[in-house]
C-alpha positions in Angstrom: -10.2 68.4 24.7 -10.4 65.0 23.4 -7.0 62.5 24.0 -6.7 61.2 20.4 -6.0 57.3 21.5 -9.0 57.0 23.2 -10.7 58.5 20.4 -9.6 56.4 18.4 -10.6 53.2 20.3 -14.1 54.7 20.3 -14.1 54.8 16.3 -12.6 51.5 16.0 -15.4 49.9 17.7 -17.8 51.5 15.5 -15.6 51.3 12.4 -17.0 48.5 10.8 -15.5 47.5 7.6 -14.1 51.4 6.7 -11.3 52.2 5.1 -9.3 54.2 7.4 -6.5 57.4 6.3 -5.2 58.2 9.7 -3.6 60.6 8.2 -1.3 62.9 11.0 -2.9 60.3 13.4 -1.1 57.2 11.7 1.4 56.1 15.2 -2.1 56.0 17.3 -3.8 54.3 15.0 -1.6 51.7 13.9 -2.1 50.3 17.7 -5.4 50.4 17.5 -6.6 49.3 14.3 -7.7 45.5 13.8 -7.6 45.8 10.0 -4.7 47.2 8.9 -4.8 46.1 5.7 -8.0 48.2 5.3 -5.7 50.9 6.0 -4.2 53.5 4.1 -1.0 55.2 5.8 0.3 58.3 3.8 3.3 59.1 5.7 4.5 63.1 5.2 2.8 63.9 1.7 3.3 67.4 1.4 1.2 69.3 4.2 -2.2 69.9 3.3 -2.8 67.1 0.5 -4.4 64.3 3.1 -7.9 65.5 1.9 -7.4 65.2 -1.6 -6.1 62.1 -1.4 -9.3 61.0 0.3 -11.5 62.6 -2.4 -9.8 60.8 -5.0 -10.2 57.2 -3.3 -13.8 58.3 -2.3 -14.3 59.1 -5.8 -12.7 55.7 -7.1 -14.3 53.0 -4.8 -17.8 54.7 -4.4 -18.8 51.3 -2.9 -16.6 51.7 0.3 -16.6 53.9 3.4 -13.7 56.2 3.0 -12.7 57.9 6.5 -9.9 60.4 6.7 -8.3 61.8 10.2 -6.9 65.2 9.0 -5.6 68.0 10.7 -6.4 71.2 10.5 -2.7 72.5 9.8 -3.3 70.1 6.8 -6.4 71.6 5.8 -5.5 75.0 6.3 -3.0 74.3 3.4 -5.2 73.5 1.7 -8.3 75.3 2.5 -10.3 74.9 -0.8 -10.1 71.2 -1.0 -13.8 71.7 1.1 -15.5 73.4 -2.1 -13.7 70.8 -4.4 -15.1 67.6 -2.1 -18.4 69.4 -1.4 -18.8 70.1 -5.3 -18.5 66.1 -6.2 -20.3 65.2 -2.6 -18.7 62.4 -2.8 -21.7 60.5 -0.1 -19.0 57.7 1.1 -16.4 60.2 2.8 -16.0 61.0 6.0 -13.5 63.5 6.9 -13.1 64.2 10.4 -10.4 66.9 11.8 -7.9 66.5 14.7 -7.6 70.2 15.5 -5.0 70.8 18.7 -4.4 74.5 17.6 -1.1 73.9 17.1 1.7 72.3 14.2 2.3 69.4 16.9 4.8 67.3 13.9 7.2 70.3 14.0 7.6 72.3 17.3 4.2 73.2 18.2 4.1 76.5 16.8 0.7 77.8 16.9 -2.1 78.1 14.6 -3.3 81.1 13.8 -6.3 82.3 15.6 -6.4 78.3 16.7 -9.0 79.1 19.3 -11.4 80.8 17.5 -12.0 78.7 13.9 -15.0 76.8 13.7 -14.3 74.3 10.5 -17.5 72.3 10.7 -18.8 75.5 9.8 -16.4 76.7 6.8 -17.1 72.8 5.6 -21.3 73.4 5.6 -20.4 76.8 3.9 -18.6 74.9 1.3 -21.2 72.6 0.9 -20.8 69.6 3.2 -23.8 67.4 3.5 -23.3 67.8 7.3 -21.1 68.6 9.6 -20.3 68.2 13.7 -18.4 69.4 16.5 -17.0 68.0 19.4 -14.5 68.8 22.4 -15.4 66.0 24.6 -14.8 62.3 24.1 -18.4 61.1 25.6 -20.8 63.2 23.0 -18.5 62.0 20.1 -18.6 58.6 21.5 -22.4 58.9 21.7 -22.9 60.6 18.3 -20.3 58.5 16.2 -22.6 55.8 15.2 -25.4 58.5 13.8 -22.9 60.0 11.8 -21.1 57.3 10.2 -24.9 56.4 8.7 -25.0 59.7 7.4 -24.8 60.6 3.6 -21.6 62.2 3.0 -19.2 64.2 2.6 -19.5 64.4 6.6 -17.2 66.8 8.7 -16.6 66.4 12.0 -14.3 68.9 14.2 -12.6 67.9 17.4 -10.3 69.6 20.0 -7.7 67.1 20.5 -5.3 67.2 23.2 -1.8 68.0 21.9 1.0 66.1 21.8 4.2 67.9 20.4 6.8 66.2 18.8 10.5 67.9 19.7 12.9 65.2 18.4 14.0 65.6 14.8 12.4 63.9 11.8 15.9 61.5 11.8 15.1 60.7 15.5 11.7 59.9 15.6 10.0 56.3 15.3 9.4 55.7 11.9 5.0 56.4 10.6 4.8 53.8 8.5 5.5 50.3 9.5 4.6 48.9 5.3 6.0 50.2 2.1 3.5 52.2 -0.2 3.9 49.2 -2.6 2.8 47.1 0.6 -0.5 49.2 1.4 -1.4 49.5 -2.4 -1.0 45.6 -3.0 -3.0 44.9 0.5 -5.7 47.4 -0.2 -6.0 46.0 -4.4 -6.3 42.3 -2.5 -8.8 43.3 -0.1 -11.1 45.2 -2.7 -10.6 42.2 -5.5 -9.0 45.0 -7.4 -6.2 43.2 -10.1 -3.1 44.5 -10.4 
């Protein structure tokens, strides 16, 4: 099993100028990340559209590296987003998965049959250009620069250690430290996109 904030310090180094969805991911990240404003924080869309999301702004800036940190309760909301990216192979998208078999943000109730799915498969059956796996920190850290050179759309599975939030929503830190209006604005500057 991977811990998720040293993952994520491993990707930042090799990040370059990406534009990041850390999707469930977002408290992590926040800490890590040295450009922010390349960030795009979603908050709590409804479960299972951090994907398409990610299609749509891979689809719109075809220029820029699009990364998304999804989970797989996410995606199995929202299963056939895979054939929908893999159909428009979108070759700027990286979509990796943060899969601790369970819904962490509300209880840890398991997934089912958490143990035995293997998504980087579903996602080359779908039509992924390519697709990994990883449960230890090391071989990701040693793969991660191959893969972000690939053509997209890219998979990549991990087992991530969980970390089960028990407070309730009105207890808990707030995700997002900036407005949507504030990420939109920061994200048009940075591209040279006019309002």
């Amino acid at each position: 099993m991977i811990d998720m904030t040293e993952m994520f310090k491993v990707f930042e180094q090799q990040r370059g100028d990406a534009i990041v969805i850390p999707g469930r991911g977002n408290r992590q990240w926040q800490a890590i990340s040295r450009l922010p404003h390349r960030d795009v924080p979603l908050g709590d869309p409804a479960m299972g559209g951090h994907a398409s999301f990610a299609l749509g702004l891979a689809l719109a800036l075809p220029s820029q590296k699009v990364v998304l940190f999804d989970s797989e309760g996410d995606l199995l909301m929202s299963m056939g987003v895979l054939a929908t990216i893999a159909e428009h192979q979108p070759k700027n998208l990286y979509h990796f998965l943060l899969d601790n078999e369970c819904y962490a943000t509300t209880g840890g109730q398991p997934v089912p049959n958490a143990s035995n799915v293997a998504y980087e498969k579903i996602a080359l059956g779908a039509g992924y250009s390519a697709a990994h796996a990883f449960t230890g920190l090391e071989s990701f850290a040693v793969n991660l620069g191959r893969i972000l050179n690939e053509s997209g759309p890219v998979f990549v599975a991990m087992k991530i250690v969980r970390e089960i939030e028990n407070r309730p929503m009105g207890q808990r830190p707030p995700r997002l430290t900036r407005s949507r209006e504030q990420v939109i604005g920061d994200l048009r500057k940075e591209l040279g996109i006019g309002s």
